[in-house]
C-alpha positions as CSV (number, residue, x, y, z in Angstrom):
1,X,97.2,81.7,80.0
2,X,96.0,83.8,82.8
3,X,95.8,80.5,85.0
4,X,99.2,79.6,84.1
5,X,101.5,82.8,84.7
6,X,104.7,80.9,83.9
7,X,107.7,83.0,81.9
8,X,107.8,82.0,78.3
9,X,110.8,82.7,76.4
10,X,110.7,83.8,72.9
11,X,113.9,82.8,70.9
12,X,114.4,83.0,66.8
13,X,115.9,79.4,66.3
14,X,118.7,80.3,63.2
15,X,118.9,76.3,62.8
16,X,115.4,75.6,62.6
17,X,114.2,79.0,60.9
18,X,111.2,79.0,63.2
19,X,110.1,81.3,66.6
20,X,110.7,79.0,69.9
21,X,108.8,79.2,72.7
22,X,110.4,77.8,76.3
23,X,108.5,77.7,79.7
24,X,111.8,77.9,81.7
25,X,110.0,77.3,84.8
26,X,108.2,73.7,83.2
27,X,111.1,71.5,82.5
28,X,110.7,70.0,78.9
29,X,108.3,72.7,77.6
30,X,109.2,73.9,74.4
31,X,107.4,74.8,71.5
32,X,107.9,76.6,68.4
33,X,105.6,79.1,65.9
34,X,106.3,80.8,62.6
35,X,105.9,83.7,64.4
36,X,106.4,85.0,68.3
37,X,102.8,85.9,68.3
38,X,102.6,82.2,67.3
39,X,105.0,80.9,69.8
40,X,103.5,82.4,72.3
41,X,99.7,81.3,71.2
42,X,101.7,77.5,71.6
43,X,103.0,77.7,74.3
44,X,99.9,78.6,76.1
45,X,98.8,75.2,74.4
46,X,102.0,73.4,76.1
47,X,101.2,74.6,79.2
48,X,98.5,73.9,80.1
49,X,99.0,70.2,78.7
50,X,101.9,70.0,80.5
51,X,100.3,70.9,83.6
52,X,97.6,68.4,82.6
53,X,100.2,65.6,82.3
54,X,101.6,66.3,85.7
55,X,99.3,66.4,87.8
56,X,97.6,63.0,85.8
57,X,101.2,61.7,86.8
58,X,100.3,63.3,90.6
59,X,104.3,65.2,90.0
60,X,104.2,68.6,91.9
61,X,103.8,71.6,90.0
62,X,106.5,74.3,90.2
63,X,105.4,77.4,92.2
64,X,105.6,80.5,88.6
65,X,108.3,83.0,89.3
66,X,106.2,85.8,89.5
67,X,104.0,84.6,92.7
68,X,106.9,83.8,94.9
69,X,107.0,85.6,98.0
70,X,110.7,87.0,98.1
71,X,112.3,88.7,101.1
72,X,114.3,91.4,99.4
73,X,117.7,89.9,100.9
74,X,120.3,87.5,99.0
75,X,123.1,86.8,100.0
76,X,126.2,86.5,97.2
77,X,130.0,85.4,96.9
78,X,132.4,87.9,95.6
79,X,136.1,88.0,95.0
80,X,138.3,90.0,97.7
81,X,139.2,92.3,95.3
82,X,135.8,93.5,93.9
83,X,134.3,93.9,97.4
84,X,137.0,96.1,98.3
85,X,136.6,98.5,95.2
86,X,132.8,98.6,96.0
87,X,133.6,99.2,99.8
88,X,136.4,101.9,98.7
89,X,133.6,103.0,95.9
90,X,131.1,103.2,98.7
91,X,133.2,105.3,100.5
92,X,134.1,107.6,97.7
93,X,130.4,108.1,97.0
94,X,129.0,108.9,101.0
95,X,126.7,106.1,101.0
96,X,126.5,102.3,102.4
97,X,127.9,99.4,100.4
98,X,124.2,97.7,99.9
99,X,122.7,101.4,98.5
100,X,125.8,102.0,96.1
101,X,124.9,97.5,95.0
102,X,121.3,98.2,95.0
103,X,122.3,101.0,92.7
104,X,124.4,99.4,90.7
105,X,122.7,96.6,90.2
106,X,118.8,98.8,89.0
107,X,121.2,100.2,86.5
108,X,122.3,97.4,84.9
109,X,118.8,95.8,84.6
């Protein structure tokens, strides 16, 4: 797995009665295991074949999540109305809009 740092997702399936295993990032690549430790073992398996299949087909491989270079910027569409209570909950608090967001946001994750 180390030369394949893609997220996996670990999921109980309740209609299948089995562990899942999801590389979001590899579209198609699911597997499952009777338990996550399982899953997980499995989906190292899947991708690695489905890298193998891809690049047999010559299809690009996606870039893994966690080595993308990211600026520290988005940009995001609000409502009217919620950017005026953050601006007026900006103000209330003495500090800028994209601290009190920033803020807001490392809380919620």
């Amino acid at each position: 797995m180390k030369d394949y740092p893609y997220l996996i997702n670990i999921f109980w399936s309740e209609e299948d009665q089995i562990y899942m295993a999801e590389a979001p990032e590899l579209e198609g690549c699911i597997t499952h295991g009777n338990s996550p430790e399982e899953a997980v073992r499995k989906a190292g398996e899947a991708i690695k074949s489905w890298i193998q299949a891809a690049k047999k087909l010559k299809h690009p491989l996606p870039q893994p999540v966690t080595k993308r270079r990211v600026s520290g910027k988005f940009n995001v569409r609000i409502p009217k109305t919620l950017h005026k209570s953050l601006i007026v909950k900006s103000a209330q608090e003495g500090v800028s809009l994209n601290h009190l967001v920033t803020t807001l946001l490392s809380q919620n994750l």
